[in-house]
C-alpha positions as CSV (number, residue, x, y, z in Angstrom):
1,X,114.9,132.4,103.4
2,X,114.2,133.9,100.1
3,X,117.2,136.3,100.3
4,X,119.6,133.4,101.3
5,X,118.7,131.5,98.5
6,X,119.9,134.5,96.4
7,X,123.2,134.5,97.8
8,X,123.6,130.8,97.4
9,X,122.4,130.5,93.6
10,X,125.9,131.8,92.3
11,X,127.9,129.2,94.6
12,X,125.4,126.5,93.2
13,X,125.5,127.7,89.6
14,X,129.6,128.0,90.1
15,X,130.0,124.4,92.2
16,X,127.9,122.7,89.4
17,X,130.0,124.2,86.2
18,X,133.0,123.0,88.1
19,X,131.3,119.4,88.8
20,X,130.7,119.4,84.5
21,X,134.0,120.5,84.1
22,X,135.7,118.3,86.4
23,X,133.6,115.1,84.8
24,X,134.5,115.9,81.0
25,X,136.8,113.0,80.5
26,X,133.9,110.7,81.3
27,X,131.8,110.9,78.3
28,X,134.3,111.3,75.9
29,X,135.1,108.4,73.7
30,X,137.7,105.9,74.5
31,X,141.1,105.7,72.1
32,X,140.3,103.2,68.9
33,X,142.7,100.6,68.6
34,X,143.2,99.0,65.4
35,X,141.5,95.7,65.2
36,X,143.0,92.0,64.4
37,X,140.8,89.1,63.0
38,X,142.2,85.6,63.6
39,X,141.6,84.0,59.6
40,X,143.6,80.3,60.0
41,X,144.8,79.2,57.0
42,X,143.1,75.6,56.5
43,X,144.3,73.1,54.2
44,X,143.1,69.1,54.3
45,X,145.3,66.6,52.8
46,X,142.7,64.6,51.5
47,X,138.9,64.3,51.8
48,X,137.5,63.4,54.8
49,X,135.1,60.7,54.8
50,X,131.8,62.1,55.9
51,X,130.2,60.7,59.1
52,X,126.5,61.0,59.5
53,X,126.1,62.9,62.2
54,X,125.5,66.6,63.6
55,X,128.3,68.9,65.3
56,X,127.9,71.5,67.6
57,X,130.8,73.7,68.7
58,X,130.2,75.3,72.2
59,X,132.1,78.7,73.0
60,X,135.6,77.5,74.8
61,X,135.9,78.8,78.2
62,X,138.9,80.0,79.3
63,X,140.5,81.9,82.4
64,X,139.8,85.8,82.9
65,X,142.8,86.7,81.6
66,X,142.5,85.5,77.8
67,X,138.9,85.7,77.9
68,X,139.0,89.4,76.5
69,X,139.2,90.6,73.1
70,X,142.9,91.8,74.0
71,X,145.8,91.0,72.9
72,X,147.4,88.8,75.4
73,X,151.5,88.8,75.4
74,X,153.6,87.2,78.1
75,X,157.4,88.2,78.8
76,X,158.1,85.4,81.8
77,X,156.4,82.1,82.3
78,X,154.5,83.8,85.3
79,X,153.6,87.4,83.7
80,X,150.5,88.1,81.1
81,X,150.4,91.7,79.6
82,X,148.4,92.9,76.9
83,X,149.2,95.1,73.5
84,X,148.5,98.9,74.1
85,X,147.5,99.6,71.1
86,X,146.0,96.1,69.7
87,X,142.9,94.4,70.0
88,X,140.9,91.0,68.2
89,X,138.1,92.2,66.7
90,X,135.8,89.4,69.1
91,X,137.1,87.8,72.7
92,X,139.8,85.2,72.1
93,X,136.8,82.1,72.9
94,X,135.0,83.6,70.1
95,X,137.6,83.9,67.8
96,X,138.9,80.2,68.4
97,X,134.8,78.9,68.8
98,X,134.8,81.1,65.0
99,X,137.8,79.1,64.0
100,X,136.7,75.8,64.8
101,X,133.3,75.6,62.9
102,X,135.1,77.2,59.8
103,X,137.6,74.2,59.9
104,X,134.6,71.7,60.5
105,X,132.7,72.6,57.5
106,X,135.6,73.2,55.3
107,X,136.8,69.8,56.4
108,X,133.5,67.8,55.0
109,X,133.5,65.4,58.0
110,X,130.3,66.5,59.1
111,X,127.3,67.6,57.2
112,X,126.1,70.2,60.0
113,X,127.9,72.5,62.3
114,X,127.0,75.3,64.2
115,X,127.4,76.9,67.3
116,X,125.9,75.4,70.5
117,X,124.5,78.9,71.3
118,X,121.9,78.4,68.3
119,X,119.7,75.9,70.3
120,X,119.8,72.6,67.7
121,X,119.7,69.5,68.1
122,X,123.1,67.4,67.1
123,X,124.7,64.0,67.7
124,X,127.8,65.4,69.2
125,X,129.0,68.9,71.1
126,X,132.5,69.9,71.1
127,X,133.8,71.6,74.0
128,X,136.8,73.2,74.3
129,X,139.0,74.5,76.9
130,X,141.3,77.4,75.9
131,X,144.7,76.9,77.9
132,X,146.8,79.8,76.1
133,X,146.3,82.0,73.3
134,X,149.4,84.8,73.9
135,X,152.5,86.2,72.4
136,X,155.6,85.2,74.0
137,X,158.5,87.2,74.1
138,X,161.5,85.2,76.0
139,X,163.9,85.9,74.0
140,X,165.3,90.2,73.8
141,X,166.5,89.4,70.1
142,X,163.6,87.8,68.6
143,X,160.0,88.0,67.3
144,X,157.6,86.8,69.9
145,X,156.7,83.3,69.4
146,X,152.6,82.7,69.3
147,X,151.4,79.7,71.9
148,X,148.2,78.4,71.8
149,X,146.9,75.3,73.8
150,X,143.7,74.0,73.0
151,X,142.1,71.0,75.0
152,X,138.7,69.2,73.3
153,X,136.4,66.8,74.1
154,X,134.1,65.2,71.8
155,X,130.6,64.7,73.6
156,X,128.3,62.2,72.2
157,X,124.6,63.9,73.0
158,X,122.3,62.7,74.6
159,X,124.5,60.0,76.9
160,X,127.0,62.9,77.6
161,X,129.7,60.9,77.1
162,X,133.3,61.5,76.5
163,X,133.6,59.8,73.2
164,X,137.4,61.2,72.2
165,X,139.9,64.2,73.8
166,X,142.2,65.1,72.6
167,X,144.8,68.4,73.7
168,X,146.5,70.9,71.4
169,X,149.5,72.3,72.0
């Protein structure tokens, strides 16, 4: 048994360098793509009158598809495709959650907001639902034209009532 073992230690030694080999491409790093942040530009008319009450923003959801930190683009009313080389820098219900508590406390209508994900107490929670969020090219000649679709509902905590909805298009 000994002797056999001999003879098979080279077939071993030989089958496992070409197992190591064969698996290089796993551990090596994965391309880098440069990275987008989504900063709206918000400007208010005038001041909003403050209401006294607290605001909490949950995290939209969203269908698989734009729930990624890709870049979604679409080239036919039934296709969705993503950037090869493009990514946000968070998921795309991030980014618009992100988004939508900047605009609430630049705005001045409420005197607290924060993410639902913190655990505090407020008055109302937004949610959102996150319809589209792509690039669209239909036409060959032009730049893609950005869609987003947004539907909210203010939630007045802790009836859970629909107090206001409103959709974005």
């Amino acid at each position: 048994m000994t002797g056999l073992r001999w003879r098979l230690a080279p077939s071993f030694a030989i089958a496992a360098a070409l197992l190591a080999a064969g698996c290089g491409g796993i551990f090596s790093d994965t391309p880098r793509r440069p990275l987008y942040q989504l900063k709206p530009a918000l400007t208010f008319g005038a001041p909003m009158r403050p209401i006294a009450a607290q605001l909490l923003v949950a995290l939209p959801s969203a269908p698989a598809g734009l729930d990624t930190n890709r870049v979604a683009l679409s080239r036919s009313a039934m296709s969705l495709d993503y950037y090869a080389d493009a990514e946000w820098s968070d998921s795309a219900p991030l980014l618009v959650q992100s988004a939508l508590v900047d605009a609430f406390e630049k705005s001045g209508a409420f005197p607290s907001v924060g993410r639902d994900s913190a655990g505090l107490r407020a008055d109302f929670i937004l949610e959102t639902d996150l319809r589209d969020f792509t690039a669209v090219y239909d036409s060959p000649n032009a730049p893609p034209r950005v869609t987003v679709a947004l539907t909210l509902k203010l939630i007045k905590i802790p009836d859970r009532k629909i107090v206001a909805q409103h959709t974005v298009l």
